[in-house]
N, C-alpha and C positions, 0 to 999 in steps of 0.2 A: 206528585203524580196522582193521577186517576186511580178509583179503586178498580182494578182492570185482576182480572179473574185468572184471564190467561190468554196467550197468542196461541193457537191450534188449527190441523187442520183444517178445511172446510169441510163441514157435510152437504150430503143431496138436500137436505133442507136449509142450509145456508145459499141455496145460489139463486134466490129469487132476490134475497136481502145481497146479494154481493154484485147480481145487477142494477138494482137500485145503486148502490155505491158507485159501480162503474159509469152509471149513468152522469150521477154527480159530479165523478173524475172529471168526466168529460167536458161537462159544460165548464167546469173549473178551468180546462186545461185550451179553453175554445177551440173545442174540436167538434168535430159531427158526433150526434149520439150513438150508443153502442147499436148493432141488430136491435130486433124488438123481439128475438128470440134467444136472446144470450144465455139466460138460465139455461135451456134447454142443451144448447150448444155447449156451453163447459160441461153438462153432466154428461154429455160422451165425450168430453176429454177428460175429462177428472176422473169417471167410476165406468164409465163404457167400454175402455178401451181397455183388451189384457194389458199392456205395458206403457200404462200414459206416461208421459214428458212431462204433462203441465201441473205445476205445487198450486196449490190456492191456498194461502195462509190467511184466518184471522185475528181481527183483536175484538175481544168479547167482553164486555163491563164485568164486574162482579154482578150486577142485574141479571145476563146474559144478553145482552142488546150488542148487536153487532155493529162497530162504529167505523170500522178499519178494513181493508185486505190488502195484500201483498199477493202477487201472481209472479211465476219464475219458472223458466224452464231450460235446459242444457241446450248450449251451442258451441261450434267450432269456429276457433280462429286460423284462419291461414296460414296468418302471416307466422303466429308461433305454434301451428302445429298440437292444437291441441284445446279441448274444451273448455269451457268455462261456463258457470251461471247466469240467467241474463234476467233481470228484473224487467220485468215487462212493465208489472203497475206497482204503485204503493200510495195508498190513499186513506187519510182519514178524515172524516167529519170533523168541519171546521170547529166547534165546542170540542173537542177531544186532539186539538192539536197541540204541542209544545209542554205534553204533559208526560212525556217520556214512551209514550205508546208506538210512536215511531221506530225509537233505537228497538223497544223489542221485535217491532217485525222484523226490523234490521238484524235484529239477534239472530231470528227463525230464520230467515235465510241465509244467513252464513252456515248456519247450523247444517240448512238442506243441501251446502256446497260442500261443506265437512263431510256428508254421509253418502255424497256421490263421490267423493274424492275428489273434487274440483276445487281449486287452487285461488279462483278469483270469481267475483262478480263484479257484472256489467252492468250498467243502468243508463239512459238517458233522460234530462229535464227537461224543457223551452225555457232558453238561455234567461227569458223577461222572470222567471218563477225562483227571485231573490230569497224565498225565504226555504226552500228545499234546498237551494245552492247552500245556504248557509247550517243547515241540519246535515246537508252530504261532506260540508267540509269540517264542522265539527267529531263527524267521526273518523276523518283524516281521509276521505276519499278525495281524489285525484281530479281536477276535470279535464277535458279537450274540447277543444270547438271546433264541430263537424256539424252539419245540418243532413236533417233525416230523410229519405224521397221516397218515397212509393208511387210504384208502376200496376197499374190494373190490369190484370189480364183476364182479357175472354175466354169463354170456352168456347 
């Protein structure tokens, strides 16, 4: 493993570096780039808001170089009546991957489901992204195959 300092989480000065990452997610995950104001836009969900939802978790060298983040925030299921964690992102820089820096975001967020009282965490990958399948099933997570849609809506 990486000499990794600690998973913590995000400060107001971490989210210019957590946009860059998310940027990287992105093109990783061949999607459209984040806003061009995302920093801005997490720091009123993260530190703006009296009672934010949203976790921003990172992973930080022993250097202090931020290489990692992990986003999460509480949702309801229908069908069983009751909330659960939803991992939004979990990302790390490809030099920093397969060096166990994963499992501890992974850790952190269990951890952030433990301390909400919530029971389970949700996640999805793109089915082609074999080697995340394969880090979700070594930690014994479960998958399904459902494909994601999003509807834009006007104002």
């Amino acid at each position: 493993m990486t000499a990794v300092a600690r998973v913590r989480a995000a400060e107001r000065s971490d989210l210019s570096r957590v946009a860059e990452l998310a940027a990287a997610h992105a093109e990783y995950e061949r999607a459209a780039p984040p806003v061009p104001d995302l920093a801005e836009r997490l720091a009123v969900l993260l530190f703006d808001t009296p009672a934010p939802r949203l976790c921003c978790l990172v992973a930080e060298t022993a250097g202090g170089e931020v290489v990692g983040y992990a986003t999460c925030s509480p949702e309801f299921s229908t069908w069983e009546g009751r909330e659960y964690l939803y991992l939004d992102c979990l990302f790390l820089t490809p030099g920093h991957r397969g060096l166990g820096l994963g499992a501890l975001l992974m850790d952190a967020v269990t951890d952030r489901a433990r301390d909400l009282g919530l029971s389970e965490v949700q996640w999805q990958t793109p089915a082609w992204n074999d080697g995340a399948i394969r880090f979700y099933a070594r930690l014994g997570a479960l998958g399904t195959d459902k494909r994601r849609f999003s509807l834009h809506v006007s104002s």
